[in-house]
C-alpha positions, 0 to 999 in steps of 0.5 A: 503505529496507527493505520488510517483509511484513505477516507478524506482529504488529509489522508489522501494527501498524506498518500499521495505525499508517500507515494510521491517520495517512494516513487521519485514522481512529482506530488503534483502528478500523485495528488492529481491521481491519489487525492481524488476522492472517486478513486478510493471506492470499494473493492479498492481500499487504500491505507496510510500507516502513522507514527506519532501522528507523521505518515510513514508508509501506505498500500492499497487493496483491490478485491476481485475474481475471489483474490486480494491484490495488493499495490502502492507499497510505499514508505517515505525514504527517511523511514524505511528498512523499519519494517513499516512498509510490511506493517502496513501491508499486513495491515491492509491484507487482513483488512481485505481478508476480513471483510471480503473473505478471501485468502488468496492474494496477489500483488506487483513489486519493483525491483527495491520491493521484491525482498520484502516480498519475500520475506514475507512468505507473499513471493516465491521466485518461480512464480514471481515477476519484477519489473 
């Protein structure tokens, strides 16, 4: 698996495309809002995970107030319960970790994310919300 920086136009795309199918809204409206170059700056990072050259999944990494928030994990419907979504957001988590050097995180989920979630060790139910 290859993890690419949503640093130009084909990856923002491919973004957009993922996020498009994961989140049943139309690509028009996604690339309207992931394909523009001014959303993807610092501390905002976006990643697109891809297999044998094909986008499969993405999220994204806010950094601020000393924690990294995680958002937009998404994996195109053909491809998931593979395990690329938590690829990928692992991935982006020790990106952010790395370079920004904190530990601590957050993130939102839906309903369908929730179990990833908690698998992961990232959510504990008492302190969780799903919306």
């Amino acid at each position: 698996m290859e993890f690419r920086p949503v640093s130009d136009a084909g990856v923002r795309r491919d973004f957009s495309l993922i996020m498009s199918q994961a989140f049943y809204m139309p690509f028009e409206l996604a690339l309207e809002v992931y394909g523009n170059e001014g959303v993807w700056t610092s501390p905002m990072t976006g990643w697109v995970a891809y297999l044998g050259g094909r986008a499969v999944s993405t999220a994204v990494t806010f950094t601020g107030a000393g924690v990294v928030g995680v958002y937009a994990v998404g994996t195109d419907p053909k491809q998931q319960r593979r395990g690329y979504g938590e690829a990928v957001m692992r991935y982006a988590l020790d990106q952010a970790r790395q370079r920004d050097g904190v530990e601590r995180s957050i993130l939102q989920s839906s309903s369908a994310g929730f179990p990833l979630y908690l698998r992961m060790g990232t959510a504990r139910l008492p302190d969780f919300v799903c919306r």
